[in-house]
VEXVEXBA-201691 format. One line per field, with one value per residue (C-alpha): residue number from 0; x, y, z. Coordinates in Angstrom, 3 decimals, decimal comma, always signed. Example, Ala and Ser with C-alpha at 12.3 -4.5 7.8 and 13.67 -1.06 7.14 Angstrom:
! VEXVEXBA-201691
num	c(0|1);
px	c(+12,300|+13,670);
py	c(-4,500|-1,060);
pz	c(+7,800|+7,140);
***
This chain:
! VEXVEXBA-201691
num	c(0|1|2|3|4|5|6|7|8|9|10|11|12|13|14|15|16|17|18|19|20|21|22|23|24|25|26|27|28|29|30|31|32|33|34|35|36|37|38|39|40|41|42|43|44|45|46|47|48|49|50|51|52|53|54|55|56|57|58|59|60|61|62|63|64|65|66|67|68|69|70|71|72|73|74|75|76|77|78|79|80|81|82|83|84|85|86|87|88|89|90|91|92|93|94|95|96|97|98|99|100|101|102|103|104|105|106|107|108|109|110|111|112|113|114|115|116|117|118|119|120|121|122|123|124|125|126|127|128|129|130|131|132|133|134|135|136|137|138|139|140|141|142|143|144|145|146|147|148|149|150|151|152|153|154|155|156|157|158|159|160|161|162|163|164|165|166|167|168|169|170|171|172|173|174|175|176|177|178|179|180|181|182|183|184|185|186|187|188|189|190|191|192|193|194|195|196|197|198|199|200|201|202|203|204|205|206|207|208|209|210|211|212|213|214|215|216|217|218|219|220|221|222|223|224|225|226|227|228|229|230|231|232|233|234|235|236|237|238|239|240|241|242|243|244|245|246|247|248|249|250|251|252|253|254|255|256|257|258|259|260|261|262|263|264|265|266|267|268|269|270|271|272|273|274|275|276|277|278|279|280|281|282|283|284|285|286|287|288|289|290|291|292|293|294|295|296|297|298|299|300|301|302|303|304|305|306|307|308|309|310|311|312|313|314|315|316|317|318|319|320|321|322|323|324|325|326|327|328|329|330|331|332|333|334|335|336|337|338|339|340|341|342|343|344|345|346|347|348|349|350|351|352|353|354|355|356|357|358|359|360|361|362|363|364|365|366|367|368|369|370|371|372|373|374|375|376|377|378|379|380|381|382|383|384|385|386|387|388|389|390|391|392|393|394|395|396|397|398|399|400|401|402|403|404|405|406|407|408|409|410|411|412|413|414|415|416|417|418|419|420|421|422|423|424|425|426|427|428|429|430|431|432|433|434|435|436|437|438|439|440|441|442|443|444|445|446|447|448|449|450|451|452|453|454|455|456|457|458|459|460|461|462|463|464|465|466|467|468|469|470|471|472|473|474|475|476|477|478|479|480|481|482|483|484|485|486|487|488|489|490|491|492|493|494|495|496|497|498|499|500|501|502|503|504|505|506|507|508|509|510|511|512|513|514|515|516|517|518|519|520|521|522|523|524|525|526|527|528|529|530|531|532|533|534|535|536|537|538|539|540|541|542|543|544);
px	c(-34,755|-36,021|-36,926|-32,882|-32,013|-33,879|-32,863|-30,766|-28,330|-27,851|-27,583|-24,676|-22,485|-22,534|-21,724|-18,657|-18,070|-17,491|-15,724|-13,641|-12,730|-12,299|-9,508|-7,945|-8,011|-6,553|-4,081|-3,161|-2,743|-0,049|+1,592|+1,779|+3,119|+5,693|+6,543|+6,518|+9,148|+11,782|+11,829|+12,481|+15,025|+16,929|+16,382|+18,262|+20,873|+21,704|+21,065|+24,023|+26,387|+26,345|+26,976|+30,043|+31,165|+30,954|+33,167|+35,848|+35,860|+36,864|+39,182|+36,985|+39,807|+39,345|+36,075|+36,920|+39,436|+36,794|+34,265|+36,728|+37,471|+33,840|+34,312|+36,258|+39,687|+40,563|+40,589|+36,739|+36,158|+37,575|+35,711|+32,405|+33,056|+33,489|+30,400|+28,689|+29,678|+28,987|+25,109|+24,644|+26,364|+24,927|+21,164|+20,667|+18,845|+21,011|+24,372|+24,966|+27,061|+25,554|+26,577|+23,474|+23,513|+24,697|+23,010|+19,235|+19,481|+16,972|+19,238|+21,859|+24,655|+25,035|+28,757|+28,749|+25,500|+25,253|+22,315|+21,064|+20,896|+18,406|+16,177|+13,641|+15,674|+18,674|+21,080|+21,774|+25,313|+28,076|+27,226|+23,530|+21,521|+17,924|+15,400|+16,061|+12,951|+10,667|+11,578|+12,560|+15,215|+16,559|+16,194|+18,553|+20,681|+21,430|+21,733|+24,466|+26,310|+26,009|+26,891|+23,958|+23,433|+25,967|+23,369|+20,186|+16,922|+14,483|+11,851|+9,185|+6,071|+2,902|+0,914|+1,338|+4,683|+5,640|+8,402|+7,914|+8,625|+12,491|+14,955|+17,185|+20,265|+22,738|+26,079|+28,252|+31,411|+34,481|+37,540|+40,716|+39,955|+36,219|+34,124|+31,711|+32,174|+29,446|+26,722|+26,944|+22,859|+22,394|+18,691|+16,864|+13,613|+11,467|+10,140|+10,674|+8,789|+5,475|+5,813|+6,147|+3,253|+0,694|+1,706|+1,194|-2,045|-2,993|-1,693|-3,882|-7,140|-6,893|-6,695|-9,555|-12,028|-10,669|-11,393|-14,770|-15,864|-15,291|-16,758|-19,698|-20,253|-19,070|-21,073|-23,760|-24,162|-23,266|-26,074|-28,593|-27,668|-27,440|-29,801|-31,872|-33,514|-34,232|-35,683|-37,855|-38,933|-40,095|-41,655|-43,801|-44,702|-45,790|-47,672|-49,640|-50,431|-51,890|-54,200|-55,128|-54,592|-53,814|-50,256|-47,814|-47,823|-43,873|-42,042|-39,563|-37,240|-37,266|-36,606|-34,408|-31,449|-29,134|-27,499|-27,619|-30,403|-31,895|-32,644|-33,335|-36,058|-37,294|-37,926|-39,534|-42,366|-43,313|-43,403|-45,287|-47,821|-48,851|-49,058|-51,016|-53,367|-53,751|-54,733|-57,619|-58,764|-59,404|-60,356|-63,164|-64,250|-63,905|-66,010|-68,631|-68,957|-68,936|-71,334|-73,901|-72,871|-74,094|-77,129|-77,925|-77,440|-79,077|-82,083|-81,005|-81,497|-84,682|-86,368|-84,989|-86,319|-89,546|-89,233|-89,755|-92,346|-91,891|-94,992|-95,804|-97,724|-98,383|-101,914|-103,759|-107,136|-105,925|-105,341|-104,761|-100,942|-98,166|-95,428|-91,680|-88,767|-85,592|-82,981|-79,782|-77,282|-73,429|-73,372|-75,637|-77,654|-78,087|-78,618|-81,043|-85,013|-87,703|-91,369|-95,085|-98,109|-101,722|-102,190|-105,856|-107,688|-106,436|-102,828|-99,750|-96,971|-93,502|-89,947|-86,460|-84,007|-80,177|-78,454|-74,779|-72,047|-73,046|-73,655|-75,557|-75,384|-76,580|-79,311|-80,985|-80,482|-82,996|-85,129|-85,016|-86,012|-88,243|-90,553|-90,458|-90,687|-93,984|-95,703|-95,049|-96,300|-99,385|-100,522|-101,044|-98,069|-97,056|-93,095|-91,378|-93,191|-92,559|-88,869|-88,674|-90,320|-88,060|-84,616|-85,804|-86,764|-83,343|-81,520|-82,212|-81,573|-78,800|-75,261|-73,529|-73,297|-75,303|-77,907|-79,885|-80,941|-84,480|-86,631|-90,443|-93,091|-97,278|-99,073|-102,908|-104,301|-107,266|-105,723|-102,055|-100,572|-97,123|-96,190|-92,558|-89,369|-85,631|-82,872|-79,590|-80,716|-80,705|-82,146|-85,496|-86,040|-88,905|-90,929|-93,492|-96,344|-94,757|-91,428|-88,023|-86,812|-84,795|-83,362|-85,379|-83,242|-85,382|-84,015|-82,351|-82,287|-79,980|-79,411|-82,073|-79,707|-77,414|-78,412|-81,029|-83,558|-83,246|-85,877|-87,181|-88,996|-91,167|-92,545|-94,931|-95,097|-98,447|-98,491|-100,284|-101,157|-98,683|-95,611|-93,485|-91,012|-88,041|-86,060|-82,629|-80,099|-76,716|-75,197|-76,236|-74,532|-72,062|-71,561|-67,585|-65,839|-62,729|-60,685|-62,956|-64,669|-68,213|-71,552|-72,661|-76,411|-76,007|-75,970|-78,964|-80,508|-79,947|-80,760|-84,265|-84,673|-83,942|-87,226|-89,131|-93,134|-91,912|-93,778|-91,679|-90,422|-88,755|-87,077|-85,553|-84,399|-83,102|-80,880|-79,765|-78,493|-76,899|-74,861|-74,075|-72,885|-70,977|-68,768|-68,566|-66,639|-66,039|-67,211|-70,429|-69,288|-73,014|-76,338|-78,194|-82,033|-84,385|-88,036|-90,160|-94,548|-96,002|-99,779|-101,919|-105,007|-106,976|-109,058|-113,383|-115,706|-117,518|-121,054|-122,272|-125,920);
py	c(+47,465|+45,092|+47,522|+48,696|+44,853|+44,625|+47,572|+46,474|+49,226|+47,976|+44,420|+45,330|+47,745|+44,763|+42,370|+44,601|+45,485|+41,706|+40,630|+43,875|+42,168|+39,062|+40,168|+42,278|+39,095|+37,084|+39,602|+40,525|+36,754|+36,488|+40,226|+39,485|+35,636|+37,028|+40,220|+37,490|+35,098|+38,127|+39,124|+35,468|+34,914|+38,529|+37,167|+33,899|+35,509|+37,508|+34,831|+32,307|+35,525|+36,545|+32,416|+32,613|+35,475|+34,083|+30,680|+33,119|+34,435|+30,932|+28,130|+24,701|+23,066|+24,725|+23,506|+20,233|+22,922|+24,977|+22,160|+21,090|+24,517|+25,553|+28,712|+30,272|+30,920|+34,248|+32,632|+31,672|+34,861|+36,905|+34,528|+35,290|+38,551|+39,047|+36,928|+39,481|+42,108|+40,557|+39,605|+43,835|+44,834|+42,194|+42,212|+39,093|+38,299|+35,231|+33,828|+30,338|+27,386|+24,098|+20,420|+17,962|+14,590|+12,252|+9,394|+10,517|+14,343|+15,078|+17,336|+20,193|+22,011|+25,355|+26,368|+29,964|+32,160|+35,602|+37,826|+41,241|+43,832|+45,927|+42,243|+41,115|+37,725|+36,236|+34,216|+30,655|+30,169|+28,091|+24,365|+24,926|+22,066|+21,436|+19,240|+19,788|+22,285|+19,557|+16,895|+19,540|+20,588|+16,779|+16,271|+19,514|+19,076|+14,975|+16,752|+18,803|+16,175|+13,642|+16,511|+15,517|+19,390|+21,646|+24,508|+24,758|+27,158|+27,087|+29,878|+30,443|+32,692|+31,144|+32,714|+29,327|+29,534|+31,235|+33,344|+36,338|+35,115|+34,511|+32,703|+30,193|+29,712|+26,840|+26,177|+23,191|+23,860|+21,343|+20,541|+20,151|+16,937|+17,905|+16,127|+18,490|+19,404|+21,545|+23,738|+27,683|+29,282|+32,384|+33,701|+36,498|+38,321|+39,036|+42,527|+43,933|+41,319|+41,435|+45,434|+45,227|+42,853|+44,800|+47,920|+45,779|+44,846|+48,282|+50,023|+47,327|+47,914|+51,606|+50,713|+48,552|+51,285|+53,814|+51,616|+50,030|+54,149|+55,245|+51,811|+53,079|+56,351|+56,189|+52,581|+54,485|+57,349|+55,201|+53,105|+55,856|+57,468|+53,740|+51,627|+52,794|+56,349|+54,301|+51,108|+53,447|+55,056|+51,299|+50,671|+53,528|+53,314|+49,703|+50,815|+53,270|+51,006|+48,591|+51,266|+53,282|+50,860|+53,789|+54,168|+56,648|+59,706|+59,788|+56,890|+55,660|+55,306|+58,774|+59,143|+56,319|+56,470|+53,911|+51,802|+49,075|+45,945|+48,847|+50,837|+47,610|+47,111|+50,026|+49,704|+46,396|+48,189|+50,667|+47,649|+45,467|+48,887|+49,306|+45,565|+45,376|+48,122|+46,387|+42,997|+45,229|+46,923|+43,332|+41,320|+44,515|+43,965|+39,939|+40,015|+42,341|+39,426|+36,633|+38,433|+38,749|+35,436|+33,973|+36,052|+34,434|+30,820|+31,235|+32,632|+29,235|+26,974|+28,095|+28,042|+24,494|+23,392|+25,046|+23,335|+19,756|+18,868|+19,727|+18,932|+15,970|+14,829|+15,423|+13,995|+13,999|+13,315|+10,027|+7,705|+4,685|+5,269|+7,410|+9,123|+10,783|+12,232|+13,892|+15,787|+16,714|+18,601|+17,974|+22,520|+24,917|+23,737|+19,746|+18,360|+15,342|+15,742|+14,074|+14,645|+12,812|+13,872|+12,852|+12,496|+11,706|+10,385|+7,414|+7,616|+8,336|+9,529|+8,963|+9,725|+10,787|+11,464|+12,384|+15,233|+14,409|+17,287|+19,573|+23,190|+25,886|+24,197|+20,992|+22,600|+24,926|+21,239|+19,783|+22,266|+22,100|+18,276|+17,874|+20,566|+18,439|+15,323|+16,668|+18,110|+14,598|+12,420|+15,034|+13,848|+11,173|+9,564|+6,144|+5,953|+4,858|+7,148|+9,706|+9,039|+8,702|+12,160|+13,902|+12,453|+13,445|+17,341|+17,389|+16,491|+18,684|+21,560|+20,586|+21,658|+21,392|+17,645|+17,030|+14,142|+12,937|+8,946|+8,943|+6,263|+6,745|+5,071|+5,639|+3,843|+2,855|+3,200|+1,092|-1,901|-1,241|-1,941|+0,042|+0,784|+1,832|+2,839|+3,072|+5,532|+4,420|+4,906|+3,057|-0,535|+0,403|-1,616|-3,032|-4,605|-6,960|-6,960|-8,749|-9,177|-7,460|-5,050|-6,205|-4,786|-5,143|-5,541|-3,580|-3,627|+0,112|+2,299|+4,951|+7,839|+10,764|+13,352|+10,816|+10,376|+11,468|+8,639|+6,315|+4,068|+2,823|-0,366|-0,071|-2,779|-3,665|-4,897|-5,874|-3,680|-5,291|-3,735|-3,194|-2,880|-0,327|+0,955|+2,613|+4,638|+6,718|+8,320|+6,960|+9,294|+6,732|+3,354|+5,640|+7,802|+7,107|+6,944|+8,774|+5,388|+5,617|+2,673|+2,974|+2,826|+0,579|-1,128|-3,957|-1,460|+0,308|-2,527|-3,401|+0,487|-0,455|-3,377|-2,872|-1,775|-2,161|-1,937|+1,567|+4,262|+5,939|+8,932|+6,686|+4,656|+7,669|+8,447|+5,232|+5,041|+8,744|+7,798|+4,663|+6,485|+9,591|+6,831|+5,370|+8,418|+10,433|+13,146|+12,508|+15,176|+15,097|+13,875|+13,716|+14,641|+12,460|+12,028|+9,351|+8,490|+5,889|+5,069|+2,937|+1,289|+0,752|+0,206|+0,294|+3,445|+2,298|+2,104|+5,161|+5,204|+5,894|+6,401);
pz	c(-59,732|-61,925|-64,744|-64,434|-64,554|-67,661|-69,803|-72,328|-71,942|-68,197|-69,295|-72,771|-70,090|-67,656|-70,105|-71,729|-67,579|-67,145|-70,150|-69,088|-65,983|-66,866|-69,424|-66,558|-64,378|-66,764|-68,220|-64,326|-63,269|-66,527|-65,134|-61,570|-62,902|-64,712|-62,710|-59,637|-61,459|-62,750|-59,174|-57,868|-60,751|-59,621|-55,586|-56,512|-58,418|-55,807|-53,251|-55,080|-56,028|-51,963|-51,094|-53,463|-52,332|-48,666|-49,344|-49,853|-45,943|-44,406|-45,115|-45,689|-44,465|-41,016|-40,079|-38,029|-36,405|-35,637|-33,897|-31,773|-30,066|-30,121|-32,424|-29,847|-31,844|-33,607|-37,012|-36,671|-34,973|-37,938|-40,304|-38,367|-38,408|-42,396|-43,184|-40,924|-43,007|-45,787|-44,447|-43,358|-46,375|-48,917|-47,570|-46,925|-43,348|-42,609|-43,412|-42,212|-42,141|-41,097|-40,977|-41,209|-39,998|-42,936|-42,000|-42,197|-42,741|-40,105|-38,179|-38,665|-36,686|-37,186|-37,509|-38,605|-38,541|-38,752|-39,378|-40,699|-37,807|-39,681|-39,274|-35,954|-36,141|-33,902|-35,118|-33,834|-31,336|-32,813|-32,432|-31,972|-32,825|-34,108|-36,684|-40,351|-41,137|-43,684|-46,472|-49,186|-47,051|-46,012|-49,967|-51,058|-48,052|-49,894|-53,080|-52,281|-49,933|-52,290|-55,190|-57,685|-57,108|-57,226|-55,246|-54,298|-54,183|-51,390|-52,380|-49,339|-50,787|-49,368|-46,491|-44,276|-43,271|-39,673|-40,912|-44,032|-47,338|-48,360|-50,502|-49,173|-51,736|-50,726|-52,007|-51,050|-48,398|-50,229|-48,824|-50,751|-51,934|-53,596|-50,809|-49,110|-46,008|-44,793|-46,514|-46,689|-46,816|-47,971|-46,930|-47,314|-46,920|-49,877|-48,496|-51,882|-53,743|-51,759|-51,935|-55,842|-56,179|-53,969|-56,084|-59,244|-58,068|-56,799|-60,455|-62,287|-60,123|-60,479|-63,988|-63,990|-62,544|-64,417|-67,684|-66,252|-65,819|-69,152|-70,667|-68,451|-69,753|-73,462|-74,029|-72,174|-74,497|-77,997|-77,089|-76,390|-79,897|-81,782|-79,895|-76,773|-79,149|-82,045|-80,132|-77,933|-81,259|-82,745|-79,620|-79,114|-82,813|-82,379|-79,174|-81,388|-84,232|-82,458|-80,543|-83,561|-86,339|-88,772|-90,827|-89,457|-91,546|-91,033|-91,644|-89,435|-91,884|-92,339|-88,409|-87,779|-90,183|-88,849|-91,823|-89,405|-88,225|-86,244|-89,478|-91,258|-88,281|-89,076|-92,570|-91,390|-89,301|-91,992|-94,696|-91,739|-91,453|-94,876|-95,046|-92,170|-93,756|-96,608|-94,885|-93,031|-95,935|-97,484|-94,353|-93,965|-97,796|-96,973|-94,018|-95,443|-98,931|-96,119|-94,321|-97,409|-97,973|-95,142|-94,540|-98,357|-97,142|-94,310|-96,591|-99,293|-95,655|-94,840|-98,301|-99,138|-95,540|-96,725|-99,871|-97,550|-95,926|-92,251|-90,244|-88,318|-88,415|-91,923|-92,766|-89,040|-90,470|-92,183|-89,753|-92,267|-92,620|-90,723|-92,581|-90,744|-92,456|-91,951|-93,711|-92,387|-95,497|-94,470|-95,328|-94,990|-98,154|-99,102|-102,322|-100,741|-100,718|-99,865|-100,553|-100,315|-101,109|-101,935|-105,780|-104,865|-102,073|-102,571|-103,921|-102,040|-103,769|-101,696|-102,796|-101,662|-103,909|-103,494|-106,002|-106,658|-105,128|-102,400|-101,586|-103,485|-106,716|-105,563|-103,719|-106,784|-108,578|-106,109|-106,072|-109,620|-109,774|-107,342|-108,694|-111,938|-110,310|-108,102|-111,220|-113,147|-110,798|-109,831|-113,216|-112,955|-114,494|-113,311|-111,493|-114,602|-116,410|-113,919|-113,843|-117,354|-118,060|-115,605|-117,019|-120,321|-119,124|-117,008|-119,853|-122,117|-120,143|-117,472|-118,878|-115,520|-115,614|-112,492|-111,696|-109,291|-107,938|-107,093|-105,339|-106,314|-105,146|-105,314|-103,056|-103,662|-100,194|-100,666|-101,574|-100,478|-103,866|-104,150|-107,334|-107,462|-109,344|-109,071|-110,527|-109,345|-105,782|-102,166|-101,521|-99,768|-96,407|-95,760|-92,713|-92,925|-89,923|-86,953|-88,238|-88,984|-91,530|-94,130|-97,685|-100,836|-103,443|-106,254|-109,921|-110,513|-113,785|-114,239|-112,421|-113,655|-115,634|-116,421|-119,802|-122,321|-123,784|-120,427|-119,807|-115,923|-114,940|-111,944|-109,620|-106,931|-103,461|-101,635|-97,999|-95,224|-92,254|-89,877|-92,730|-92,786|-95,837|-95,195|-97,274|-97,477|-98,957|-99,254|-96,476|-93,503|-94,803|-95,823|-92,863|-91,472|-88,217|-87,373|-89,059|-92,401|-91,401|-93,130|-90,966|-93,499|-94,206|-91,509|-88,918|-90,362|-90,372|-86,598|-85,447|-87,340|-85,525|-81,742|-81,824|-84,803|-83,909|-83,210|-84,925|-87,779|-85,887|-83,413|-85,528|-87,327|-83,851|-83,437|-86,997|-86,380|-82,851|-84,354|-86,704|-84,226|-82,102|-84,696|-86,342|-82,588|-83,198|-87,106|-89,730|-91,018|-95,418|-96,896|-96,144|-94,143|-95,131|-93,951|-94,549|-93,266|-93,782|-91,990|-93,621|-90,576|-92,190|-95,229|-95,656|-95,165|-98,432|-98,276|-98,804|-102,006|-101,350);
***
């Protein structure tokens, strides 16, 4: 049942079905209006012309005559008797004469009544008396006494009333001088009028099925050809398609050749199968590219992370300083590096640098310059010199425009003199045995790459035991929050210190959980990349004997 409920040739031949019926109801309630009022109009007509005709049969004059001998002479008798002829001959059910009471109108005296032998009914005896029948009648009854009426229609046609429906027609009953004396009825059944309607209403059901039938059946077979074959067609087609993904080798516009939104529909599946075929045939050769893609960044990630030094702890058997770092690229591949390394026995050589854009090209850029900045300082070189050499070798080969900030620094181990340099890069933060970090506000050159024939300044900081230098790339402080609120250097600053006799690796941990804290669920902008040394001690004289 509920598949029939919802096949759309069920649901357009109930639709036309009901709009069918509704016009017959409202094209039968105008008929049987209509038809119901000509038949009144001809029942009234009739009613008044029999009345008329029935003033004739008496004398007006006679009626006080007649109430006084109690319809008993021969001149009422002969007057009865020819408005009884004229009721059996005329149709009517009743003739009758009646006098109502003239001070309230609530009751009438019959005078003459006579009655249809053909009819159920009896008629009332002469001077018979009884309650006017409602307020319409007490109203027409005034009318016609007081002659603001000169007749009257009482029309009967609703199932509550006792008797069958009838007309009532009154006339007035005046004397010689125009007063009215009395009130001549004229009623009669309406037999014919119900008998006439239920035919009407029989004819125009008939009709009705008759019409709802061949709706039924011709609807039924235009939709089959027009609709119902060349929906099923698109469906099963679309069924198909998305099973076997493959074009159909006949279109359906070649099936389906309606020149209406059916055909256009049609035309609309072939266009959306070839289109469809086409979006495939790329998305295959796509996914293959982004698969080779990926399988090369993945192969980028792993040599730049092999590029970094990854091992902690990174010198074991030199228990005079600690070293931790981190690097976390916003992609796959980061432009930020870091790197230390031993020059000698007893220089350090620590830097972190950050490449300017992102992605592949950033990355082969800091490959690129750390390689050059390794091999200067393995020399030898001093960190201006070392900066200085690498701007000038970047320079003269970088066309794409790219450059680097670098912090360098080489640390004497025996004496803890660090000798360092600055190109364009992050305030290092240093801690001093015992107390807190804070930023050292270094003097900065320009950024390496920037511009050929720069010159860098380096300086140098006495490290104690105990101290501790850390360094960074711009995406911490610059790490945002969902409202672009930056993460900023204060807040660095107090990650470092909630604990800050912690070794290095913790208080990487305790910056990076800062800042996760601090952006939540924002996206990662920058790489993040963090390094910190700690001196613990200076290195024992060795023996020289």
């Amino acid at each position: 049942m509920g598949f029939i409920r919802q096949h759309a040739a069920v649901k357009s031949i109930a639709g036309i079905v009901l709009m069918l019926v509704l016009f017959s109801l409202v094209v039968s309630a105008i008929g049987f209006n209509g038809f119901t009022d000509a038949l009144l109009d001809q029942y009234a007509d009739g009613g008044f012309l029999t009345a008329e005709a029935a003033l004739q049969l008496f004398d007006a004059e006679s009626l006080d005559d007649y109430a006084r001998s109690g319809g008993e002479t021969a001149e009422y008798l002969a007057a009865w008797e020819q408005l009884d002829r004229l009721c059996n001959a005329s149709g009517a059910t009743f003739i009758y004469v009646i006098q109502p009471d003239l001070t309230d109108y609530g009751h009438i005296t019959f005078l003459f009544s006579t009655i249809n032998r053909e009819s159920t009914y009896t008629h009332y005896p002469f001077g018979y008396y009884r309650e006017t029948t409602n307020d319409e009648y007490r109203a027409k009854y005034r009318a016609l006494y007081e002659q603001t009426s000169e007749q009257e229609l009482v029309i009967r046609d609703k199932g509550y009333i006792e008797t069958d429906p009838h007309i009532t027609a009154m006339v007035p009953v005046k004397g010689a001088d125009g007063q009215t004396k009395a009130i001549l009825c004229v009623q009669r059944q309406m037999d014919d009028l119900t008998q006439a309607r239920r035919s009407y209403l029989g004819k125009v059901l008939q009709t009705l099925i008759v019409l709802a039938l061949l709706v039924i059946v011709g609807q039924s077979a235009f939709l089959q050809r027009t609709l119902l074959r060349p929906l099923k067609l698109i469906s099963e087609e679309a069924t198909r398609f998305s099973t076997e993904n493959t074009q159909r080798e006949t279109k359906l516009q070649e099936t389906i050749r309606n020149r209406d939104e059916i055909g256009a529909l049609a035309v609309s599946v072939d266009r959306m199968e070839e289109q469809i075929g086409q979006y495939v045939e790329n998305l295959t050769r796509i996914t293959a590219e982004r698969e080779r893609i990926s399988t090369e960044l993945e192969l980028a990630t792993r040599i730049q992370a092999d590029m970094l030094p990854s091992t902690f702890p990174a010198f074991p058997d030199r228990p005079e300083f600690d070293i931790y770092a981190s690097m976390d690229p916003a992609k796959e591949v980061g432009g930020d590096f870091y790197d230390f390394f031993l020059v000698d026995e007893d220089h350090l050589c620590l830097l972190i640098a950050d490449v300017s854009g992102k992605g592949i090209p950033a990355a082969l850029f800091m490959m690129a310059s750390m390689i050059i900045l390794a091999n200067n300082a393995m020399m030898g070189k001093s960190p201006a010199q070392i900066l200085t050499d690498t701007n000038g070798a970047i320079c003269a080969n970088e066309r794409e425009e790219m450059f680097v900030t670098v912090w360098l620094g080489i640390l004497e181990l025996s004496t803890g003199k660090l000798t360092a340099a600055n190109a364009g890069h992050e305030y290092p933060a240093l801690r001093q045995a015992g107390g807190r970090f804070e930023l050292f506000k270094d003097k900065h050159g320009f950024v390496i790459g920037g511009m050929g024939g720069a010159r860098y300044r380096e300086y140098e900081l006495q490290l104690e035991p105990g101290d501790k230098l850390f360094v960074y790339t711009d995406g911490v402080p610059e790490a945002t929050d969902a409202d672009n609120v930056l993460f900023g250097t204060e807040r660095m600053l107090a990650a470092l210190n909630e604990d800050p006799a912690a070794a290095p690796e913790q208080l990487l941990h305790q910056v990076r959980r800062a800042v996760d804290g601090f952006v939540k669920d924002a996206e990662q902008f920058d790489d993040l990349t963090m390094l910190c040394f700690e001196y613990k001690e200076r290195p024992a004289a060795k023996d020289t004997d």
